[in-house]
Chimera marker file (.cmm) of the C-alpha trace (Angstrom):
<marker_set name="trace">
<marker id="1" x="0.000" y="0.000" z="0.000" r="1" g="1" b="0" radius="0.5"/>
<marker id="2" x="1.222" y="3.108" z="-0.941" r="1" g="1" b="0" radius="0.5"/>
<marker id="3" x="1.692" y="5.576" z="1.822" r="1" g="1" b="0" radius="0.5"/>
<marker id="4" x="-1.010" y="8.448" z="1.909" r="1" g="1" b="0" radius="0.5"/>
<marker id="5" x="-1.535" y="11.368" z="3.182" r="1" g="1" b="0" radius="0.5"/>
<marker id="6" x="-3.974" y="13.985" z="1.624" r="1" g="1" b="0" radius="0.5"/>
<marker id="7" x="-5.568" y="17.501" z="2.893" r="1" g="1" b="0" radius="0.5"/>
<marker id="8" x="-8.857" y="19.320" z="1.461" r="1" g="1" b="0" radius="0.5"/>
<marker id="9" x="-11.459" y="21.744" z="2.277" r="1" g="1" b="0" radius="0.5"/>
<marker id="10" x="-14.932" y="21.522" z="0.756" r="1" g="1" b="0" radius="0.5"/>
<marker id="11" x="-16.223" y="24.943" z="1.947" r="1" g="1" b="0" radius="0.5"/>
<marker id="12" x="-16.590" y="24.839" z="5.760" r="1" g="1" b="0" radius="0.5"/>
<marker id="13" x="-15.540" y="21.404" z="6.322" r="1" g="1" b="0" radius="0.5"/>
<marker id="14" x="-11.494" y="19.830" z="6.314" r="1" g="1" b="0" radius="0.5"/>
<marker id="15" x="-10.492" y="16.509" z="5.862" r="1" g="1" b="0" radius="0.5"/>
<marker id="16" x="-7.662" y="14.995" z="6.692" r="1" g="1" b="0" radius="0.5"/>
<marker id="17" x="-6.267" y="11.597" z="4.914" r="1" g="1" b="0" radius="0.5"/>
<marker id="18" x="-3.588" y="9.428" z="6.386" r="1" g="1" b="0" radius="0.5"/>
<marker id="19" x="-2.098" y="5.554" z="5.847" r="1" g="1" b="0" radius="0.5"/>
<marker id="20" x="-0.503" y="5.078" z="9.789" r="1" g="1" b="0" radius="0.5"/>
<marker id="21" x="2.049" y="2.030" z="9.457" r="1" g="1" b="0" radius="0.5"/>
<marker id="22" x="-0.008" y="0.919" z="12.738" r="1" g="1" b="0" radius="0.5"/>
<marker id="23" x="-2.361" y="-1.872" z="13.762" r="1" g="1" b="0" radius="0.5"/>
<marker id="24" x="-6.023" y="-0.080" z="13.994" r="1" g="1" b="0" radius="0.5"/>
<marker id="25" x="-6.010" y="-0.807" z="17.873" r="1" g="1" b="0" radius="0.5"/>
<marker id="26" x="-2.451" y="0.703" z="18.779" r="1" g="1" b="0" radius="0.5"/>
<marker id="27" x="-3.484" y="3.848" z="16.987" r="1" g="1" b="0" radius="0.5"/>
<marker id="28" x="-6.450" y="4.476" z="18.735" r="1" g="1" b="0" radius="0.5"/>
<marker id="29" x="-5.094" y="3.739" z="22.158" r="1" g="1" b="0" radius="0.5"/>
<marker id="30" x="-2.479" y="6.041" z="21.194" r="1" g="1" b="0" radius="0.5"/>
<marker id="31" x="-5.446" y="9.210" z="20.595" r="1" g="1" b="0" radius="0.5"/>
<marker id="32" x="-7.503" y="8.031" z="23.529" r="1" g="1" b="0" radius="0.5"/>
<marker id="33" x="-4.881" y="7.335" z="26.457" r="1" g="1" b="0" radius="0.5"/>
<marker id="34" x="-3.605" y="10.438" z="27.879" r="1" g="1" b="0" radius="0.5"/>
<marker id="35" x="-0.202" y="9.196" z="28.191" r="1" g="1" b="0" radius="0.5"/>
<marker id="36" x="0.406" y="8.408" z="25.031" r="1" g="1" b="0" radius="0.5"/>
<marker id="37" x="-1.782" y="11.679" z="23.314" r="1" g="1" b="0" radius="0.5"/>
<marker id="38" x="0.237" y="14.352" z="25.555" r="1" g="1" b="0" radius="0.5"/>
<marker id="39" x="3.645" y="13.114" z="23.421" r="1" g="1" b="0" radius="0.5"/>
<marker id="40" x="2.241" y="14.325" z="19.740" r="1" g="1" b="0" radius="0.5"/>
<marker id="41" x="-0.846" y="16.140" z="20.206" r="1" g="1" b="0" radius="0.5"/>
<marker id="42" x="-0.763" y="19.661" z="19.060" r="1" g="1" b="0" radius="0.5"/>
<marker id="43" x="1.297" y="22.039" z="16.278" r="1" g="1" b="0" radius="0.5"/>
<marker id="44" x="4.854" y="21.794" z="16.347" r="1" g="1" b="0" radius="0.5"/>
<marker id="45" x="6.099" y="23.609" z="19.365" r="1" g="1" b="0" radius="0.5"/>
<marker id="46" x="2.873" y="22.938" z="21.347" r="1" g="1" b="0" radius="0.5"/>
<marker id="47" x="2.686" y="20.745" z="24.576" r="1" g="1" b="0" radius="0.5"/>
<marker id="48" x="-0.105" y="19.797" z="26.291" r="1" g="1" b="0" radius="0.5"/>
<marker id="49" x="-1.685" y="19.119" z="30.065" r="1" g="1" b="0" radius="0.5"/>
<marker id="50" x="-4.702" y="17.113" z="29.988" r="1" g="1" b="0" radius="0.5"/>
<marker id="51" x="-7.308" y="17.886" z="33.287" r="1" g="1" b="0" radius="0.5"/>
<marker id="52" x="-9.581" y="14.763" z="32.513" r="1" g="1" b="0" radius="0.5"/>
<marker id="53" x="-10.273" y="12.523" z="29.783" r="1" g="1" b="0" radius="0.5"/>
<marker id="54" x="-12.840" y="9.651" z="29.713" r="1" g="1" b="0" radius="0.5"/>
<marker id="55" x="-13.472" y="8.549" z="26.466" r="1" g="1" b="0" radius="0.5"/>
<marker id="56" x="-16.819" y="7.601" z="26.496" r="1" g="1" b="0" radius="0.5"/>
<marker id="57" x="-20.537" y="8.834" z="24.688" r="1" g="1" b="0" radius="0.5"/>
<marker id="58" x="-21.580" y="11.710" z="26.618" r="1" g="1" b="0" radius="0.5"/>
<marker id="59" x="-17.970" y="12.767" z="28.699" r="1" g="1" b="0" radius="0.5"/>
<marker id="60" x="-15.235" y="15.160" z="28.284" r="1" g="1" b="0" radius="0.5"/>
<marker id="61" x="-11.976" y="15.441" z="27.326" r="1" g="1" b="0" radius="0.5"/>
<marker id="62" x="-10.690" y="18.851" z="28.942" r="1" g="1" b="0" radius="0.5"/>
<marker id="63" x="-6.829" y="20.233" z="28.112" r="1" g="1" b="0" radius="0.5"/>
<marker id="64" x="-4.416" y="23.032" z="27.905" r="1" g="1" b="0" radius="0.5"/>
<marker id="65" x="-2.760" y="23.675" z="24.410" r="1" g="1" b="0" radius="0.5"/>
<marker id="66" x="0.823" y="25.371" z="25.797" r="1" g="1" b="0" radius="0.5"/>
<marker id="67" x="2.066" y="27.187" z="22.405" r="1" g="1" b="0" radius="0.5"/>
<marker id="68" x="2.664" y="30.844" z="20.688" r="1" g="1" b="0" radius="0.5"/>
<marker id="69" x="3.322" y="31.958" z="24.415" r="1" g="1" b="0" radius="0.5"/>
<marker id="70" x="-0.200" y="31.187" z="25.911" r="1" g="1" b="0" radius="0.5"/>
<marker id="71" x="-2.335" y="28.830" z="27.285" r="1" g="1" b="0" radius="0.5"/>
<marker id="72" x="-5.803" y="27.832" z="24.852" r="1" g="1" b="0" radius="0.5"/>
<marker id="73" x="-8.273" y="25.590" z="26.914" r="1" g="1" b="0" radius="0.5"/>
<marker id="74" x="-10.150" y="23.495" z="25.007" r="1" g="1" b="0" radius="0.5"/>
<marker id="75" x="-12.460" y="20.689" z="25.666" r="1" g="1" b="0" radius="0.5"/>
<marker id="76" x="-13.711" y="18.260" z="23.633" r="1" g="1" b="0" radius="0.5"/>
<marker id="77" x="-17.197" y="16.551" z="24.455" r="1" g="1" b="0" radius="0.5"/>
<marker id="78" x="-17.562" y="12.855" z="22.779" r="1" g="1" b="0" radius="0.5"/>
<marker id="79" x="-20.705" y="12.067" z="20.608" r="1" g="1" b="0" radius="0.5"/>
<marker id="80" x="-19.980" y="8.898" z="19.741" r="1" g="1" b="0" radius="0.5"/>
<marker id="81" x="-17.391" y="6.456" z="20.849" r="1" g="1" b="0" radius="0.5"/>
<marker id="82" x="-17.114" y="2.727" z="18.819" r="1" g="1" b="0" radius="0.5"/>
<marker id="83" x="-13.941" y="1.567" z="19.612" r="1" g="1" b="0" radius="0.5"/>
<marker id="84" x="-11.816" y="0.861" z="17.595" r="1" g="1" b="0" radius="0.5"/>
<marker id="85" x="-13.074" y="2.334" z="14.929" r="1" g="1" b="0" radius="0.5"/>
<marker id="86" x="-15.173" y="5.784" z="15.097" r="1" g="1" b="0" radius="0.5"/>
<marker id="87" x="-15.044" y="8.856" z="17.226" r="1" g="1" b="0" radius="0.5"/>
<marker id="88" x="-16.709" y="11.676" z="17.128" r="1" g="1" b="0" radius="0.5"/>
<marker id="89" x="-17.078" y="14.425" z="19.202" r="1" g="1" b="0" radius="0.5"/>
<marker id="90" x="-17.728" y="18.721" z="19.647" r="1" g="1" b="0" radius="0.5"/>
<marker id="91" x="-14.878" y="20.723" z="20.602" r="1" g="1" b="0" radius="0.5"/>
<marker id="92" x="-14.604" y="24.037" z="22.257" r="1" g="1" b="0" radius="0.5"/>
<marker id="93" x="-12.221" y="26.287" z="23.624" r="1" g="1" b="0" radius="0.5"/>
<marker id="94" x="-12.100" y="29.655" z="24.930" r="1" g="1" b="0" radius="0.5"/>
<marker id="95" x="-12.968" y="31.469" z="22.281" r="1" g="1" b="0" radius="0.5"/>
<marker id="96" x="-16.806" y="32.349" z="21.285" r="1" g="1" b="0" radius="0.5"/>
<marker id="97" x="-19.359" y="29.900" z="20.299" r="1" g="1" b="0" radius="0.5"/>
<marker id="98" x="-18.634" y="30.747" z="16.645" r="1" g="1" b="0" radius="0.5"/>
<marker id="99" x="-15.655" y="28.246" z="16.445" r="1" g="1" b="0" radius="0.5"/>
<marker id="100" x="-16.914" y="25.976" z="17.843" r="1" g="1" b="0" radius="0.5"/>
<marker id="101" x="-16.767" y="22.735" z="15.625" r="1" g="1" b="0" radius="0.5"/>
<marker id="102" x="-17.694" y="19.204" z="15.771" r="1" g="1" b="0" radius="0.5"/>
<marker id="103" x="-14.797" y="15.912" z="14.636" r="1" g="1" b="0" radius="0.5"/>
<marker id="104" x="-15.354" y="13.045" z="13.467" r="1" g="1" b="0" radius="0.5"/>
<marker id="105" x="-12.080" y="10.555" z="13.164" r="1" g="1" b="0" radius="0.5"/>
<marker id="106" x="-12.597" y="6.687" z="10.950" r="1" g="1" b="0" radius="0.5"/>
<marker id="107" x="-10.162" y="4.231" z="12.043" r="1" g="1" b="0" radius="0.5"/>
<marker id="108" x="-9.915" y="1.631" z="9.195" r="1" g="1" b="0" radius="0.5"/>
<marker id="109" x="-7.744" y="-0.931" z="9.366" r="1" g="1" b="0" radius="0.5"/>
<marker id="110" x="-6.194" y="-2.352" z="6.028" r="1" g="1" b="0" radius="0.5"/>
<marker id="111" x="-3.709" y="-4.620" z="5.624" r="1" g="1" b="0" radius="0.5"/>
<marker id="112" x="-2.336" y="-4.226" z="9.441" r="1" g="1" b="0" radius="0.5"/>
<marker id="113" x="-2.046" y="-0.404" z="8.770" r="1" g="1" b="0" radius="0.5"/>
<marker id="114" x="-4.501" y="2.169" z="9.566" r="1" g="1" b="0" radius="0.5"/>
<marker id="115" x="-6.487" y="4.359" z="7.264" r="1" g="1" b="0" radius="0.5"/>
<marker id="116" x="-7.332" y="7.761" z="9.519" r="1" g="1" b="0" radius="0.5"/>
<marker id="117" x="-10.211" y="9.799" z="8.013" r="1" g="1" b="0" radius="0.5"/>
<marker id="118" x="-10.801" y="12.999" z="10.456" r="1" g="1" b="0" radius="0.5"/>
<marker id="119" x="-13.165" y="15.309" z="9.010" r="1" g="1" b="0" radius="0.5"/>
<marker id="120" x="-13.955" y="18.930" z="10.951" r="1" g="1" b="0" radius="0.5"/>
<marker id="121" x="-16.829" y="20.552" z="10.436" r="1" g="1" b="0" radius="0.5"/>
<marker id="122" x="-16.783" y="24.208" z="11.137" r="1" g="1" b="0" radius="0.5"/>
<marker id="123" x="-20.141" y="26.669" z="11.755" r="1" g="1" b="0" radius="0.5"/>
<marker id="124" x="-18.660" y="28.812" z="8.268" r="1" g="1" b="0" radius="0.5"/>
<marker id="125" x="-16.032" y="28.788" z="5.861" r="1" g="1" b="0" radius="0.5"/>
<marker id="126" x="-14.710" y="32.607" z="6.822" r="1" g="1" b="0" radius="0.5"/>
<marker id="127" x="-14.247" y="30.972" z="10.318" r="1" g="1" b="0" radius="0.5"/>
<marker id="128" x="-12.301" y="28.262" z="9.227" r="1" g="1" b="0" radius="0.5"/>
<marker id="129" x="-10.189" y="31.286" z="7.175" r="1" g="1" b="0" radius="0.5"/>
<marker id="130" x="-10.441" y="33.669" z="9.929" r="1" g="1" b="0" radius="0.5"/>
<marker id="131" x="-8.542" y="30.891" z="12.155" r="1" g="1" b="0" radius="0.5"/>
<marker id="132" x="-6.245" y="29.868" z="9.626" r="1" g="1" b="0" radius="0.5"/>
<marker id="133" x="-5.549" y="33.838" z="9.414" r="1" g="1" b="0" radius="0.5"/>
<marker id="134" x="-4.974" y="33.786" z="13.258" r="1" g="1" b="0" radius="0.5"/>
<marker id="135" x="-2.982" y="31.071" z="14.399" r="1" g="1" b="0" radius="0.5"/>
<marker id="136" x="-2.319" y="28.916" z="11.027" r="1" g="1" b="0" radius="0.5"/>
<marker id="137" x="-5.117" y="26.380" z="11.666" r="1" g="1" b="0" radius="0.5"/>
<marker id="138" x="-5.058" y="24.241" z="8.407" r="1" g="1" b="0" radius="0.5"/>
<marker id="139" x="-1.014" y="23.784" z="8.787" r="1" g="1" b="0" radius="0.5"/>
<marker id="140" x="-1.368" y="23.381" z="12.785" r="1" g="1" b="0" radius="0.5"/>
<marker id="141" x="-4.207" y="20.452" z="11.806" r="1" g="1" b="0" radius="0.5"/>
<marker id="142" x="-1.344" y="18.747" z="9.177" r="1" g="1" b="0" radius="0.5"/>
<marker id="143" x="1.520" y="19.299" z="11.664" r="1" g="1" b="0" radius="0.5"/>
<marker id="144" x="-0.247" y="17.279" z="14.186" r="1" g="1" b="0" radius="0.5"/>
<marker id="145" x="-0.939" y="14.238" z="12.085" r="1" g="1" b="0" radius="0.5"/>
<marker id="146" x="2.742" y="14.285" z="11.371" r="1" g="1" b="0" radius="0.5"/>
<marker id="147" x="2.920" y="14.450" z="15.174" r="1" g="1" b="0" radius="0.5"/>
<marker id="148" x="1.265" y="11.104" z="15.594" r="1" g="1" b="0" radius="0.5"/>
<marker id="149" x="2.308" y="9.425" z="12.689" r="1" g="1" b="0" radius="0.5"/>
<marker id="150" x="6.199" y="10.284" z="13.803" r="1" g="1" b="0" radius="0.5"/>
<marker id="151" x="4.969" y="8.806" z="17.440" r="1" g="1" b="0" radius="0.5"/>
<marker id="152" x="3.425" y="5.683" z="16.206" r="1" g="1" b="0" radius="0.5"/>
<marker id="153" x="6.761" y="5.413" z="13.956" r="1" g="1" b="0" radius="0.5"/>
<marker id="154" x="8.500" y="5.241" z="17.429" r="1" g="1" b="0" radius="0.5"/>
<marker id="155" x="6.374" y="3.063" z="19.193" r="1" g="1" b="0" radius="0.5"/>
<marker id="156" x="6.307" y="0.190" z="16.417" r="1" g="1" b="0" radius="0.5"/>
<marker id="157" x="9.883" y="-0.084" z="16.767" r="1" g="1" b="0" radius="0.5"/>
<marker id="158" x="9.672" y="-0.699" z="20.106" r="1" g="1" b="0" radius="0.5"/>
<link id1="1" id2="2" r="1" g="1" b="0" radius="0.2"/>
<link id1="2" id2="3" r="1" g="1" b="0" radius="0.2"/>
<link id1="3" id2="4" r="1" g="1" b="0" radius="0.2"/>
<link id1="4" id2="5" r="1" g="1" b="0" radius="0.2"/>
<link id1="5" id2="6" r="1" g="1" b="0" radius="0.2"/>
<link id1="6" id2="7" r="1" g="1" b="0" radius="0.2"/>
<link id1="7" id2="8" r="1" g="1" b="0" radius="0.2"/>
<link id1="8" id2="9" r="1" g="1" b="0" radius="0.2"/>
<link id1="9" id2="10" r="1" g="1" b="0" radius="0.2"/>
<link id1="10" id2="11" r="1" g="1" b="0" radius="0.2"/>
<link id1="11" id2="12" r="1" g="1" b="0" radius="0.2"/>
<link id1="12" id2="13" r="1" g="1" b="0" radius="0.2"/>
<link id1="13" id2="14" r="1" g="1" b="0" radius="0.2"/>
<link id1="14" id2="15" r="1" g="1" b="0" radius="0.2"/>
<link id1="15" id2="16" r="1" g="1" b="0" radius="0.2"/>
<link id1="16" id2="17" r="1" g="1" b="0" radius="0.2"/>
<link id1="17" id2="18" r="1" g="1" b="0" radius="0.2"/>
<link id1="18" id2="19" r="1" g="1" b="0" radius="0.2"/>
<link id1="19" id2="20" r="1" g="1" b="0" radius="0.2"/>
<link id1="20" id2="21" r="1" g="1" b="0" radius="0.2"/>
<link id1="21" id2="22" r="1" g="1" b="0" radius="0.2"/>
<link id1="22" id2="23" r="1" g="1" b="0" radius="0.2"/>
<link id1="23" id2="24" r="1" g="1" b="0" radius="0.2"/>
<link id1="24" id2="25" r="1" g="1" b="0" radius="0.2"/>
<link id1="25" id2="26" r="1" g="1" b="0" radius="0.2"/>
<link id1="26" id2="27" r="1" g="1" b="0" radius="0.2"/>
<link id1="27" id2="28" r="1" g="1" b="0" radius="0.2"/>
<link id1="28" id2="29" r="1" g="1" b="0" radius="0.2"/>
<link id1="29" id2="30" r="1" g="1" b="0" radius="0.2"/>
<link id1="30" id2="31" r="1" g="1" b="0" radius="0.2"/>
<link id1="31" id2="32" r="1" g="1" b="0" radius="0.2"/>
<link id1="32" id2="33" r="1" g="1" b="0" radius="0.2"/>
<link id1="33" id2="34" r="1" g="1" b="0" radius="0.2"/>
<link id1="34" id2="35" r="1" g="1" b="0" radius="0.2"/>
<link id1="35" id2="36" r="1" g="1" b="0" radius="0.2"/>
<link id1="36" id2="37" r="1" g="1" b="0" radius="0.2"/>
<link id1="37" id2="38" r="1" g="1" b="0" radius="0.2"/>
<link id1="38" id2="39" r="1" g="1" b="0" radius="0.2"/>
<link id1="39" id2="40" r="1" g="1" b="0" radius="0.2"/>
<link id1="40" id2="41" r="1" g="1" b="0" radius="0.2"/>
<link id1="41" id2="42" r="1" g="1" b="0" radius="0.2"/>
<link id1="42" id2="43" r="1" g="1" b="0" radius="0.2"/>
<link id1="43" id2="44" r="1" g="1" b="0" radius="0.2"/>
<link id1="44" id2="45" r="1" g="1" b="0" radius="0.2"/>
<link id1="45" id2="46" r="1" g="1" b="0" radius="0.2"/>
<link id1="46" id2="47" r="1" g="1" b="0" radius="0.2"/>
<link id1="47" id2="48" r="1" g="1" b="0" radius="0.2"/>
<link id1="48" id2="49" r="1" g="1" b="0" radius="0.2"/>
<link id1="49" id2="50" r="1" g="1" b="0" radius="0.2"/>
<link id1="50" id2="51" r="1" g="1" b="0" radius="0.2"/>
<link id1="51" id2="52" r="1" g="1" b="0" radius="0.2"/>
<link id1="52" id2="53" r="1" g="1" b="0" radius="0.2"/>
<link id1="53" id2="54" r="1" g="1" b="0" radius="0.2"/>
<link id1="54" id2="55" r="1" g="1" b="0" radius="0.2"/>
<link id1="55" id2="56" r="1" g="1" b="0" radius="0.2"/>
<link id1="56" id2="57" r="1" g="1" b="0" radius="0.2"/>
<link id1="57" id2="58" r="1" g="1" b="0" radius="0.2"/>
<link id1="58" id2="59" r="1" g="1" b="0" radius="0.2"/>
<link id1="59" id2="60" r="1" g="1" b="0" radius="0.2"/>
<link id1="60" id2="61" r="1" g="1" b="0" radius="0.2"/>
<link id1="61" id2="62" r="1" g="1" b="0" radius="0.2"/>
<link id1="62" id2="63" r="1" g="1" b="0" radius="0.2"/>
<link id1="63" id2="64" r="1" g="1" b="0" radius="0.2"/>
<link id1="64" id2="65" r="1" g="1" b="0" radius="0.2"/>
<link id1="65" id2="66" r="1" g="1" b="0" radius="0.2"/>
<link id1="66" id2="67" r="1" g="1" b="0" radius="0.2"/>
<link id1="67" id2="68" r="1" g="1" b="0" radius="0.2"/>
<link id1="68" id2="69" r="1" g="1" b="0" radius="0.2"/>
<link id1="69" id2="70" r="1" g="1" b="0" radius="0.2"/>
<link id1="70" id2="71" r="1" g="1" b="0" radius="0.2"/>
<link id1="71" id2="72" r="1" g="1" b="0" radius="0.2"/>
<link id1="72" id2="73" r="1" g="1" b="0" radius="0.2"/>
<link id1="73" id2="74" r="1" g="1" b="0" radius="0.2"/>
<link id1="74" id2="75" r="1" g="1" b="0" radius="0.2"/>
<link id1="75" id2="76" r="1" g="1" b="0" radius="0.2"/>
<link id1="76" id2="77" r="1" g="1" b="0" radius="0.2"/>
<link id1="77" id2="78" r="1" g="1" b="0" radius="0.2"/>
<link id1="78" id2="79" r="1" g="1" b="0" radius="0.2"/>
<link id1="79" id2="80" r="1" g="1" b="0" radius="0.2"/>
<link id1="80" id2="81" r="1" g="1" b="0" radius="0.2"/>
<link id1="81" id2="82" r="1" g="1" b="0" radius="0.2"/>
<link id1="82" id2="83" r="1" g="1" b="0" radius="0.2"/>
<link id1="83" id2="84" r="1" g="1" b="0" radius="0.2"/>
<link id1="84" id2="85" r="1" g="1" b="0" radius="0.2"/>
<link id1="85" id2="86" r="1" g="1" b="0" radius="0.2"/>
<link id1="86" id2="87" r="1" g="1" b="0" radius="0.2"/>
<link id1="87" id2="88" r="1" g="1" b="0" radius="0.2"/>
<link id1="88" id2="89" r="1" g="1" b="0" radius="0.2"/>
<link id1="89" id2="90" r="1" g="1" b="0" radius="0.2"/>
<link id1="90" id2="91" r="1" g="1" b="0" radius="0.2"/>
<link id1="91" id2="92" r="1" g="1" b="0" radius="0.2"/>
<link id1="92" id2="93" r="1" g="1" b="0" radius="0.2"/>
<link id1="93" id2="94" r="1" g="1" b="0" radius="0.2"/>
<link id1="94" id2="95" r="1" g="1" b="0" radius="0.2"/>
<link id1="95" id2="96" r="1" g="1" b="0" radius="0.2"/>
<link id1="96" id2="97" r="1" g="1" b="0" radius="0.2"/>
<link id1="97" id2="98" r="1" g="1" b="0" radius="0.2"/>
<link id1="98" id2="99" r="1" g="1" b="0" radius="0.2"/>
<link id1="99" id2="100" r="1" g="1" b="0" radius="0.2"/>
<link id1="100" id2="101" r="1" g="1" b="0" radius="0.2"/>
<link id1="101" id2="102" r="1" g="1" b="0" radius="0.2"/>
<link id1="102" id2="103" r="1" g="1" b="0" radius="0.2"/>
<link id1="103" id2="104" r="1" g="1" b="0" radius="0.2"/>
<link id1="104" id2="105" r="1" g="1" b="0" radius="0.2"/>
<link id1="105" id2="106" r="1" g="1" b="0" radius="0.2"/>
<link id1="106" id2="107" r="1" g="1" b="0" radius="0.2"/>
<link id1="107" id2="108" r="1" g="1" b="0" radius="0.2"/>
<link id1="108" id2="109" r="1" g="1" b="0" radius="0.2"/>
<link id1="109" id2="110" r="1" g="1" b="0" radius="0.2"/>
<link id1="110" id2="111" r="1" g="1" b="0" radius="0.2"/>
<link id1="111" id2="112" r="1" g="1" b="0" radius="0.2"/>
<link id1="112" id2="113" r="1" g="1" b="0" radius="0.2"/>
<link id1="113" id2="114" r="1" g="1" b="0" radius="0.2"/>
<link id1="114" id2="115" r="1" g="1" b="0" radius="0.2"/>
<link id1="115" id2="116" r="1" g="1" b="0" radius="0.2"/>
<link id1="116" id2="117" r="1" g="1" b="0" radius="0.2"/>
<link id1="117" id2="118" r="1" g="1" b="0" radius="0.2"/>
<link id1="118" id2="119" r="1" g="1" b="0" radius="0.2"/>
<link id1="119" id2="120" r="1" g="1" b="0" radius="0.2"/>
<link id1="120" id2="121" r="1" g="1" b="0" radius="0.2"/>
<link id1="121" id2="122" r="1" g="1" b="0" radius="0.2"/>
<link id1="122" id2="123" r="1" g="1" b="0" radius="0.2"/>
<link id1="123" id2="124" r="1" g="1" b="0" radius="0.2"/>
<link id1="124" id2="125" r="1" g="1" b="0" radius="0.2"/>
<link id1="125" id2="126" r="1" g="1" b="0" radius="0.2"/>
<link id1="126" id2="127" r="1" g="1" b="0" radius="0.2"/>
<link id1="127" id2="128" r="1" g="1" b="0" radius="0.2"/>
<link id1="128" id2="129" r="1" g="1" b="0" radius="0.2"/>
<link id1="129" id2="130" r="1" g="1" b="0" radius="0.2"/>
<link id1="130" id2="131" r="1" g="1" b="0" radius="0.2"/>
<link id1="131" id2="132" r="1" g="1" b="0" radius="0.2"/>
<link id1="132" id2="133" r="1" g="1" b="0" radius="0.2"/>
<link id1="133" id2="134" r="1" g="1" b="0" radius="0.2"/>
<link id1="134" id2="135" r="1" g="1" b="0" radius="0.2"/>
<link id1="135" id2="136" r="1" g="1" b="0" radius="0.2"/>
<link id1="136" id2="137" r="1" g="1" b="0" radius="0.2"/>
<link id1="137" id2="138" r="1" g="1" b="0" radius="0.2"/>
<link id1="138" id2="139" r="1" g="1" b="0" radius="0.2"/>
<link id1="139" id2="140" r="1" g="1" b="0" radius="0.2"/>
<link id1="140" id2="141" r="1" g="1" b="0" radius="0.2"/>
<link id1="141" id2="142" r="1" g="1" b="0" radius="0.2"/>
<link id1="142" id2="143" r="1" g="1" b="0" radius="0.2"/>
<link id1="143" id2="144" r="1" g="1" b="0" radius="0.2"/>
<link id1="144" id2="145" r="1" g="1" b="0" radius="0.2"/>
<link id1="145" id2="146" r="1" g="1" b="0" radius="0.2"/>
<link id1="146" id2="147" r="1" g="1" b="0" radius="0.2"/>
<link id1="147" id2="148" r="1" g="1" b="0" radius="0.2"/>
<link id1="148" id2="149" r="1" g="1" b="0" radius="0.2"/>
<link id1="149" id2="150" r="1" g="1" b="0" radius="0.2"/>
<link id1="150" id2="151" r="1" g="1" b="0" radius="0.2"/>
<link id1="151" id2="152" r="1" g="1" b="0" radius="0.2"/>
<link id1="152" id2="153" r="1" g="1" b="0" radius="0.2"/>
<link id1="153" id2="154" r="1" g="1" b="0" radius="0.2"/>
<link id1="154" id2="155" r="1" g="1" b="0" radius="0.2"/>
<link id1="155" id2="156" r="1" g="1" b="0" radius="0.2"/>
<link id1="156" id2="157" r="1" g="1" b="0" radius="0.2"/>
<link id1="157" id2="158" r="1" g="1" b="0" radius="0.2"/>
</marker_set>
């Protein structure tokens, strides 16, 4: 398989593509265990402090982002939970209602890698460019993914 990776915006919603040279089950333990998703979570340059998570329909994952000199709260509340292969969820921060958007993250597993489908859907497309604008959203979103795929890279050799 081919190794994949792909970014696109149809109007106010982004998807993200990406093969993970990972068993399906390591790579979502490795976005739903707080040990693991403090080590790659975030843009380049961001750490993070996680205050609860409980992955599970109806709770909350609430966080610290600890980048561009500040501290962003954020919480994420979880829709739906089907391990191992679908999560969705809303996340908010501390910024107004307006940006606000909801996640929604496939875990397919093919050939004993992972095909990651994370698609964001925001309230507008001129808030998706307002945040890009603001603190480089779209590149922050890609620099992540490398985040985790570099992780996972280090845990498989383990």
């Amino acid at each position: 398989m081919e190794e994949f990776n792909s970014f696109k915006q149809e109007d106010n919603i982004l998807i993200h593509t990406r093969i993970l040279d990972a068993p399906r089950d390591l790579v979502w333990e490795v976005w739903t265990n707080p040990m693991h998703i403090k080590e790659w979570w975030g843009p380049n340059g961001f750490s993070l402090t996680t205050t609860s998570m409980n992955v599970v329909s109806g709770k909350t994952w609430d966080f610290i982002m600890h980048g561009m000199g500040r501290d962003w709260d954020n919480k994420i509340e979880y829709v739906e939970v089907k391990r191992p292969s679908l999560l969705s969820y809303k996340h908010s921060g501390d910024r107004s209602e307006d940006y606000n958007f909801t996640v929604s993250i496939s875990f397919e597993e093919i050939d004993g890698k992972t095909l990651l489908t994370m698609k964001s859907i925001f309230k507008s497309k001129e808030i998706i460019e307002e945040l890009n604008r603001q603190v480089n959203a779209i590149e922050g979103g890609k620099q992540t993914l490398n985040r985790l795929d570099s992780y996972i890279k280090i845990l498989v050799k383990r």
